[in-house]
C-alpha positions in Angstrom: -13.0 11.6 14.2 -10.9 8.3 15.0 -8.7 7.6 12.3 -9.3 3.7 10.5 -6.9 1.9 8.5 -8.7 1.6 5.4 -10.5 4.7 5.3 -9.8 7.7 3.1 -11.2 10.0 5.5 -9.0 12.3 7.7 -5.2 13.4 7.9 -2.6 11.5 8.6 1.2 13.2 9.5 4.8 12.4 7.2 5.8 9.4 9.9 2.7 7.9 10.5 2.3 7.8 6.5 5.8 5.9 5.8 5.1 3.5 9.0 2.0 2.6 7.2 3.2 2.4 3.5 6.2 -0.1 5.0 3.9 -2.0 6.9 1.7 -2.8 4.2 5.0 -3.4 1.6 6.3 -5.7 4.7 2.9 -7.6 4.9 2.6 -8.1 1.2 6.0 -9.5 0.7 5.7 -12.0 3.5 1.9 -13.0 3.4 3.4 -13.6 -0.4 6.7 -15.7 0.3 4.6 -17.9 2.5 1.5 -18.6 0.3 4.4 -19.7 -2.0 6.3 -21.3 0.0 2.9 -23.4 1.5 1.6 -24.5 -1.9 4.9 -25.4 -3.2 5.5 -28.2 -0.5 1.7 -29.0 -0.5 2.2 -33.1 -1.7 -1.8 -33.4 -2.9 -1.6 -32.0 -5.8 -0.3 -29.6 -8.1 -1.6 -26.4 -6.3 2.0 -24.0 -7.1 -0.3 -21.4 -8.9 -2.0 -20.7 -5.4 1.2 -19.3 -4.0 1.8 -16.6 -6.6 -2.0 -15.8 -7.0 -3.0 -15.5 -3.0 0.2 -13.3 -3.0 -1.3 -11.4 -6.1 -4.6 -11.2 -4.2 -3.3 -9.7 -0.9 -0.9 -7.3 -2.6 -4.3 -5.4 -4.2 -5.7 -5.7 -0.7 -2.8 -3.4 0.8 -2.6 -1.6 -2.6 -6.2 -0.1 -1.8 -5.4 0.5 1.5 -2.3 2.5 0.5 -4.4 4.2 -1.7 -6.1 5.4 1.1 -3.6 6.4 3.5 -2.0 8.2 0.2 -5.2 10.3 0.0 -4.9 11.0 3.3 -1.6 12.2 3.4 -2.9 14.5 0.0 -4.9 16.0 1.9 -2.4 16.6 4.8 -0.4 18.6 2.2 -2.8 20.3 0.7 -2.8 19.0 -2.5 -5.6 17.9 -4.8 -6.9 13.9 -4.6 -6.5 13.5 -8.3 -3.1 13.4 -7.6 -3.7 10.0 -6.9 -3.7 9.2 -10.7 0.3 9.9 -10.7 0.7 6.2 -9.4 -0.6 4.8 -12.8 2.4 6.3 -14.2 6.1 3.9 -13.9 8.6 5.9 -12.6 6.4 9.1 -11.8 4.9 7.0 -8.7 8.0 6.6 -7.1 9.0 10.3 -7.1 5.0 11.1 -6.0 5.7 8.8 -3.1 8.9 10.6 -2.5 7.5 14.0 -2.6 4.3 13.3 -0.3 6.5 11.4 2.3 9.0 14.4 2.5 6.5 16.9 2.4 5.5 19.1 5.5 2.0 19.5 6.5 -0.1 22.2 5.9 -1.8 23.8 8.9 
């Protein structure tokens, strides 16, 4: 099965997972900073709120595609996809994100 970007289907290894989670982080935070950056020096208007909101749009974009590769990872590990519901929780997520990135794969 070839393995797509914003599909929850498959397994996908500890380095492969953290290349992908950084990448999308990386793209968020720039594709943000420029939206911002662009409709802050845009002399037609008022359009400021563009900036933050674009950058608001795109980070739920790569949010749902993290989503996915987190799934993947899951089941990688072995471990259940409700699992997923740990990165409602403040704090918890970060150490869920910890755990699956450090974790070794199941055979």
């Amino acid at each position: 099965m070839k393995d797509t970007f914003i599909s929850s289907e498959g397994r996908i290894g500890r380095f492969v997972f953290i290349t992908r989670i950084v990448l999308l982080v990386v793209l968020t935070t720039v594709a943000t900073m420029k939206a911002i950056s662009y409709f802050d020096h845009w002399h037609h208007g008022n359009y400021s709120p563009l900036g933050p909101f674009l950058g608001i749009v795109i980070g739920l974009i790569c949010l749902l595609a993290g989503l996915m590769q987190l799934l993947k990872r899951l089941r990688d590990i072995g471990k259940p996809a409700y699992w997923t519901l740990w990165m409602l929780i403040p704090g918890v997520n970060v150490l869920v994100l910890l755990y699956v990135a450090a974790a070794p794969s199941k055979a």
